[in-house]
C-alpha positions as CSV (number, residue, x, y, z in Angstrom):
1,X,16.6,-10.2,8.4
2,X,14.9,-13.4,7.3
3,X,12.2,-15.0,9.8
4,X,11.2,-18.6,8.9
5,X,7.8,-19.7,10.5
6,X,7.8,-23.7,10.2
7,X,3.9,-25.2,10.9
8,X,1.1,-26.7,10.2
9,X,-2.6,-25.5,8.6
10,X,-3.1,-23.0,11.3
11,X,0.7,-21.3,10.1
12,X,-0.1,-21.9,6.7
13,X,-3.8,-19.9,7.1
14,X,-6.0,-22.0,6.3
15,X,-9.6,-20.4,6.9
16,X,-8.2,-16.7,6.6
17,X,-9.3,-15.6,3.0
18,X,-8.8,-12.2,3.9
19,X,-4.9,-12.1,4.4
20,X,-3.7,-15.8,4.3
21,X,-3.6,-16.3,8.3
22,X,-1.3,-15.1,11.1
23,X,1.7,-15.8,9.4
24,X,0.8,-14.2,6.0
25,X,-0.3,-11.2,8.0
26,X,2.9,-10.8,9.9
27,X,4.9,-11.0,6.3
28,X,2.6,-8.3,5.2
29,X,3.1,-6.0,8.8
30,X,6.8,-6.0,8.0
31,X,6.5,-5.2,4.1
32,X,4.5,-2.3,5.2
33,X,6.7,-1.1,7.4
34,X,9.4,-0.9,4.8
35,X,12.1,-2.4,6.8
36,X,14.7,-5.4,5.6
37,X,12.4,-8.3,7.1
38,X,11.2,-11.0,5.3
39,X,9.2,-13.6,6.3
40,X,8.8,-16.9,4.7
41,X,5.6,-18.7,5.8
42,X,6.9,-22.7,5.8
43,X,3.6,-24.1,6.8
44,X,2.2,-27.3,5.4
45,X,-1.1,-28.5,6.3
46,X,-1.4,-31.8,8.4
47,X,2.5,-31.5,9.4
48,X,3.6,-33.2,12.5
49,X,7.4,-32.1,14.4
50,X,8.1,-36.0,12.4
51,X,7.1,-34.6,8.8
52,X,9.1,-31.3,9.4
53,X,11.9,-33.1,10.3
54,X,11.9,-34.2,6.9
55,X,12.2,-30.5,5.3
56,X,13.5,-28.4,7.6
57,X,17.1,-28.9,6.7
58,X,16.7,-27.7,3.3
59,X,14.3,-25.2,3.8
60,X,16.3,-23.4,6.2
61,X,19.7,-23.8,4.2
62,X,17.8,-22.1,0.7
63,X,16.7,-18.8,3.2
64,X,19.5,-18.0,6.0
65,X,17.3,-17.1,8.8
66,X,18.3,-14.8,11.4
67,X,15.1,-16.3,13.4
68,X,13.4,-19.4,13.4
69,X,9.4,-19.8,14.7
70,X,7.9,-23.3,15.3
71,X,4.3,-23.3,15.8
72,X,3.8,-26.9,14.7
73,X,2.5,-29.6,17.4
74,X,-1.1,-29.8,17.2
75,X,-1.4,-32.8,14.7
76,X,1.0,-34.9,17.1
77,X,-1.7,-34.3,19.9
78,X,-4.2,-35.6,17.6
79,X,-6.0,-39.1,18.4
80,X,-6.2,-41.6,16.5
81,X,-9.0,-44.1,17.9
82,X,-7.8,-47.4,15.8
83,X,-4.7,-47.0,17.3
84,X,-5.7,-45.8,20.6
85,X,-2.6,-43.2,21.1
86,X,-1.5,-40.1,20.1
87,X,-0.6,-39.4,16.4
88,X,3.0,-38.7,18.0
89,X,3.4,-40.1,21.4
90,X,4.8,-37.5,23.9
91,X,8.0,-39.1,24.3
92,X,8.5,-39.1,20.5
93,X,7.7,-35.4,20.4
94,X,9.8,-34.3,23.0
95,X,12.8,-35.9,21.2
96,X,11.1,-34.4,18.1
97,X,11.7,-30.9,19.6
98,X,14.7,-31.2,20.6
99,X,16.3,-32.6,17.1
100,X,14.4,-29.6,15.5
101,X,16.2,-27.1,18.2
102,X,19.9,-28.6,17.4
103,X,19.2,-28.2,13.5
104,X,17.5,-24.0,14.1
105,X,21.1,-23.8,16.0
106,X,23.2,-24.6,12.8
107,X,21.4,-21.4,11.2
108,X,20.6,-19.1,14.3
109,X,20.6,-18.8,17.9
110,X,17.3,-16.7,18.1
111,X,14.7,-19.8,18.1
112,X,11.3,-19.4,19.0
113,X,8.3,-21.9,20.0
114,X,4.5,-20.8,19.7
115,X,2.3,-23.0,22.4
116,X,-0.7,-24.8,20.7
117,X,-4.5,-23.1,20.5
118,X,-6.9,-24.9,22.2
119,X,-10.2,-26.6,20.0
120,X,-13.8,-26.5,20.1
121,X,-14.0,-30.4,21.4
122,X,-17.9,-30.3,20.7
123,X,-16.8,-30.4,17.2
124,X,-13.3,-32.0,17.3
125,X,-14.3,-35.5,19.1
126,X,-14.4,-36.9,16.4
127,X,-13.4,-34.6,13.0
128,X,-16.0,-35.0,11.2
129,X,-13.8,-34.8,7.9
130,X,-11.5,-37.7,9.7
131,X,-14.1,-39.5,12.1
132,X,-11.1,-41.7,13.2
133,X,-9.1,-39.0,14.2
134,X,-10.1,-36.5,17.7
135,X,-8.2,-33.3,18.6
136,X,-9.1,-32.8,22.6
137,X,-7.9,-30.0,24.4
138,X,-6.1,-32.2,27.3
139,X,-3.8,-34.0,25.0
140,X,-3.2,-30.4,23.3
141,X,-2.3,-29.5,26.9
142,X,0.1,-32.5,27.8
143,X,2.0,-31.5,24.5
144,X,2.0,-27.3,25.0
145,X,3.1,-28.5,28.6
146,X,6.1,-30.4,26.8
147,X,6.8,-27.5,24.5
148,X,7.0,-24.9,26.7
149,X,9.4,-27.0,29.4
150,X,11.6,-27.3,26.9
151,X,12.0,-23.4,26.0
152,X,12.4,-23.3,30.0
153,X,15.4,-26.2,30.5
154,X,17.0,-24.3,27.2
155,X,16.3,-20.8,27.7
156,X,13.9,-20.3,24.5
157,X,11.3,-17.6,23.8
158,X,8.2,-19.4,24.3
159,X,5.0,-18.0,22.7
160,X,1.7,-19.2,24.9
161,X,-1.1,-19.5,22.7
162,X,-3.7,-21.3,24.8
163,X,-5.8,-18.3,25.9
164,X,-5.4,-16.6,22.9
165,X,-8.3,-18.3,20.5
166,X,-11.7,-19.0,21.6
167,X,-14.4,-21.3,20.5
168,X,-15.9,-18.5,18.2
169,X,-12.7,-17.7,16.5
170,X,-12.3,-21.4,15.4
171,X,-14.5,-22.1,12.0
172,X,-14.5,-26.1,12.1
173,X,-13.4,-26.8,16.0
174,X,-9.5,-26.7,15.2
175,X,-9.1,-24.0,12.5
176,X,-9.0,-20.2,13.4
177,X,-11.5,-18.5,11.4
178,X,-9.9,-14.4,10.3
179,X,-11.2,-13.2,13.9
180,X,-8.7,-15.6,15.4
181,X,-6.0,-15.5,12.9
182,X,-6.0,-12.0,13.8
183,X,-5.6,-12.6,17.8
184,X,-3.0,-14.4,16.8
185,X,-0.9,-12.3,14.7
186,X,-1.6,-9.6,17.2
187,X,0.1,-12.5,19.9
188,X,3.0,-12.6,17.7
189,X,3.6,-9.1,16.0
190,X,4.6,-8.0,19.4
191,X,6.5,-10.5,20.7
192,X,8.5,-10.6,18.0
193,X,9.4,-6.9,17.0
194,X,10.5,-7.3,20.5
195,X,13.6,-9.5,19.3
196,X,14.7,-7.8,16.4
Protein backbone atom coordinates (compact mmCIF):
# COMPACT_ATOMS: atom_id res chain seq x y z
CA UNK A 1 0.00 0.00 0.00
CA UNK A 2 1.62 3.23 -1.00
CA UNK A 3 0.07 6.68 0.36
CA UNK A 4 1.47 9.81 -1.28
CA UNK A 5 0.87 13.11 0.76
CA UNK A 6 1.47 16.09 -1.87
CA UNK A 7 1.87 19.69 0.19
CA UNK A 8 3.38 22.48 1.19
CA UNK A 9 5.88 23.40 4.47
CA UNK A 10 3.29 22.44 6.85
CA UNK A 11 3.33 18.52 4.92
CA UNK A 12 6.83 18.70 4.61
CA UNK A 13 7.36 19.55 8.75
CA UNK A 14 8.85 22.36 8.83
CA UNK A 15 9.13 23.47 12.70
CA UNK A 16 8.76 19.75 13.96
CA UNK A 17 12.44 18.76 14.83
CA UNK A 18 11.25 16.05 16.88
CA UNK A 19 9.75 13.68 14.09
CA UNK A 20 9.72 15.80 10.83
CA UNK A 21 5.94 17.00 11.09
CA UNK A 22 2.48 15.27 10.56
CA UNK A 23 3.35 13.53 7.64
CA UNK A 24 6.80 12.19 8.73
CA UNK A 25 5.00 11.00 11.88
CA UNK A 26 2.21 9.21 10.04
CA UNK A 27 5.23 7.29 7.87
CA UNK A 28 6.72 6.41 11.15
CA UNK A 29 2.99 5.08 12.83
CA UNK A 30 2.71 2.71 9.90
CA UNK A 31 6.53 1.42 10.02
CA UNK A 32 5.84 0.74 13.56
CA UNK A 33 3.04 -1.10 13.02
CA UNK A 34 4.77 -3.42 10.75
CA UNK A 35 2.21 -3.47 8.11
CA UNK A 36 2.85 -3.06 4.05
CA UNK A 37 2.19 0.86 4.15
CA UNK A 38 4.41 3.20 2.99
CA UNK A 39 4.21 6.67 2.99
CA UNK A 40 5.99 9.04 0.84
CA UNK A 41 5.95 12.65 2.23
CA UNK A 42 5.83 14.87 -1.29
CA UNK A 43 5.84 18.16 0.47
CA UNK A 44 7.82 21.16 -0.80
CA UNK A 45 7.87 24.29 1.04
CA UNK A 46 6.15 27.45 -0.58
CA UNK A 47 4.10 25.04 -3.05
CA UNK A 48 0.96 26.39 -4.48
CA UNK A 49 -2.01 23.60 -6.29
CA UNK A 50 -0.07 25.70 -9.68
CA UNK A 51 3.65 24.50 -8.66
CA UNK A 52 2.32 20.88 -7.81
CA UNK A 53 0.73 20.71 -10.97
CA UNK A 54 4.15 20.81 -12.23
CA UNK A 55 5.32 17.53 -10.34
CA UNK A 56 2.66 15.56 -9.59
CA UNK A 57 2.61 13.58 -12.75
CA UNK A 58 5.84 12.18 -12.30
CA UNK A 59 5.91 11.84 -8.78
CA UNK A 60 2.95 9.83 -8.67
CA UNK A 61 3.95 7.57 -11.80
CA UNK A 62 7.72 6.65 -9.85
CA UNK A 63 5.43 5.36 -6.55
CA UNK A 64 1.98 3.68 -7.62
CA UNK A 65 -0.18 4.95 -4.96
CA UNK A 66 -3.14 3.15 -3.68
CA UNK A 67 -4.06 6.70 -1.97
CA UNK A 68 -3.42 10.08 -2.76
CA UNK A 69 -3.55 13.11 0.22
CA UNK A 70 -3.50 16.78 -0.82
CA UNK A 71 -3.01 19.11 1.98
CA UNK A 72 -1.60 21.88 -0.22
CA UNK A 73 -3.73 25.40 -0.55
CA UNK A 74 -2.51 27.62 2.01
CA UNK A 75 0.16 29.61 -0.09
CA UNK A 76 -2.70 30.22 -2.88
CA UNK A 77 -4.66 32.03 -0.04
CA UNK A 78 -1.71 34.07 0.69
CA UNK A 79 -1.75 38.01 -0.11
CA UNK A 80 0.22 39.63 -1.91
CA UNK A 81 -0.18 43.50 -1.24
CA UNK A 82 1.72 44.89 -4.57
CA UNK A 83 -0.60 42.98 -6.37
CA UNK A 84 -3.54 43.44 -4.31
CA UNK A 85 -5.06 39.69 -4.86
CA UNK A 86 -4.55 36.36 -3.85
CA UNK A 87 -1.35 34.51 -4.68
CA UNK A 88 -3.87 32.12 -6.60
CA UNK A 89 -7.16 33.72 -7.31
CA UNK A 90 -10.06 31.37 -6.27
CA UNK A 91 -11.30 30.75 -9.54
CA UNK A 92 -7.74 29.63 -10.58
CA UNK A 93 -7.64 27.27 -7.55
CA UNK A 94 -10.78 25.78 -8.03
CA UNK A 95 -9.74 24.72 -11.59
CA UNK A 96 -6.38 23.96 -9.92
CA UNK A 97 -8.26 21.22 -7.84
CA UNK A 98 -9.93 19.84 -10.09
CA UNK A 99 -6.95 19.16 -12.79
CA UNK A 100 -5.09 17.67 -9.67
CA UNK A 101 -8.29 15.27 -8.95
CA UNK A 102 -8.45 13.99 -12.86
CA UNK A 103 -4.59 13.24 -12.70
CA UNK A 104 -4.91 11.25 -8.67
CA UNK A 105 -7.69 9.33 -10.85
CA UNK A 106 -5.15 7.91 -13.47
CA UNK A 107 -3.33 6.23 -10.35
CA UNK A 108 -6.22 5.66 -7.75
CA UNK A 109 -9.76 6.27 -6.91
CA UNK A 110 -9.19 6.70 -3.09
CA UNK A 111 -8.26 10.60 -3.20
CA UNK A 112 -8.28 12.58 -0.17
CA UNK A 113 -8.21 16.57 0.61
CA UNK A 114 -7.02 17.96 4.01
CA UNK A 115 -8.90 21.57 4.74
CA UNK A 116 -6.33 24.40 5.54
CA UNK A 117 -5.21 25.42 9.42
CA UNK A 118 -6.06 28.63 10.36
CA UNK A 119 -2.95 31.43 11.37
CA UNK A 120 -2.11 33.52 14.07
CA UNK A 121 -3.07 36.88 11.93
CA UNK A 122 -1.34 39.13 14.81
CA UNK A 123 1.76 37.68 13.36
CA UNK A 124 0.78 36.83 9.73
CA UNK A 125 -0.41 40.52 8.47
CA UNK A 126 2.26 41.07 7.20
CA UNK A 127 5.13 37.94 7.34
CA UNK A 128 7.61 39.39 8.68
CA UNK A 129 10.15 37.20 6.71
CA UNK A 130 7.94 38.40 3.42
CA UNK A 131 6.43 41.89 4.57
CA UNK A 132 4.73 41.93 1.12
CA UNK A 133 3.02 38.90 1.48
CA UNK A 134 -0.15 38.31 4.46
CA UNK A 135 -1.79 34.96 5.26
CA UNK A 136 -5.42 36.00 6.98
CA UNK A 137 -7.58 33.60 8.16
CA UNK A 138 -10.74 34.70 5.89
CA UNK A 139 -9.08 34.24 2.59
CA UNK A 140 -7.81 30.76 4.26
CA UNK A 141 -11.51 30.29 4.74
CA UNK A 142 -12.87 31.31 1.20
CA UNK A 143 -10.29 28.72 -0.19
CA UNK A 144 -10.96 25.59 2.65
CA UNK A 145 -14.65 26.58 1.66
CA UNK A 146 -13.70 25.81 -2.11
CA UNK A 147 -11.85 22.71 -1.08
CA UNK A 148 -14.14 21.04 0.74
CA UNK A 149 -17.30 21.87 -1.96
CA UNK A 150 -15.43 20.11 -4.20
CA UNK A 151 -14.90 16.78 -2.16
CA UNK A 152 -18.85 17.30 -1.71
CA UNK A 153 -19.96 17.73 -5.74
CA UNK A 154 -17.39 14.64 -6.22
CA UNK A 155 -17.89 12.55 -3.34
CA UNK A 156 -14.14 12.91 -1.81
CA UNK A 157 -12.97 12.30 1.75
CA UNK A 158 -12.48 15.61 2.95
CA UNK A 159 -10.22 16.12 6.01
CA UNK A 160 -11.36 19.57 8.05
CA UNK A 161 -8.43 21.00 9.57
CA UNK A 162 -9.67 24.44 10.76
CA UNK A 163 -10.36 23.64 14.40
CA UNK A 164 -7.62 21.45 14.71
CA UNK A 165 -4.47 24.06 15.36
CA UNK A 166 -4.57 26.86 17.65
CA UNK A 167 -2.61 30.04 17.93
CA UNK A 168 -0.17 28.27 20.50
CA UNK A 169 0.57 25.37 18.29
CA UNK A 170 1.69 27.73 15.51
CA UNK A 171 5.65 28.87 16.10
CA UNK A 172 5.78 31.90 13.46
CA UNK A 173 1.71 32.59 12.89
CA UNK A 174 1.46 30.06 9.96
CA UNK A 175 3.75 27.12 10.87
CA UNK A 176 2.68 24.40 13.45
CA UNK A 177 5.15 24.13 16.03
CA UNK A 178 5.51 19.82 17.34
CA UNK A 179 2.41 20.48 19.70
CA UNK A 180 0.38 21.13 16.58
CA UNK A 181 2.04 18.84 14.14
CA UNK A 182 1.01 16.38 16.55
CA UNK A 183 -2.89 17.44 16.52
CA UNK A 184 -2.60 17.02 13.29
CA UNK A 185 -1.26 13.71 12.72
CA UNK A 186 -3.61 12.57 15.41
CA UNK A 187 -6.50 14.33 12.77
CA UNK A 188 -5.16 12.17 10.14
CA UNK A 189 -3.86 8.77 11.69
CA UNK A 190 -7.53 8.08 12.23
CA UNK A 191 -9.08 9.10 9.33
CA UNK A 192 -7.03 7.36 7.34
CA UNK A 193 -6.59 3.83 8.96
CA UNK A 194 -10.19 4.18 8.39
CA UNK A 195 -9.77 3.71 4.50
CA UNK A 196 -7.30 1.12 4.34
Amino acid sequence: MNILIFGDSITWGAYDPEQGGWATRLRNYFEEKDNDTDVYNLGISGDTTADLLNRIEVEAKSREPNLIIFAIGINDAQFIHSTNGLRVSLDEFQQNLAKLFSIAEKFTDKVVFVGLTKVDESKTTPCPWKPDKSYTNENIKRLDNAIKKFCEDNKLKFIPMESVVGNDDLIDGLHPNTKGHIKIFNQMKSEIESLL
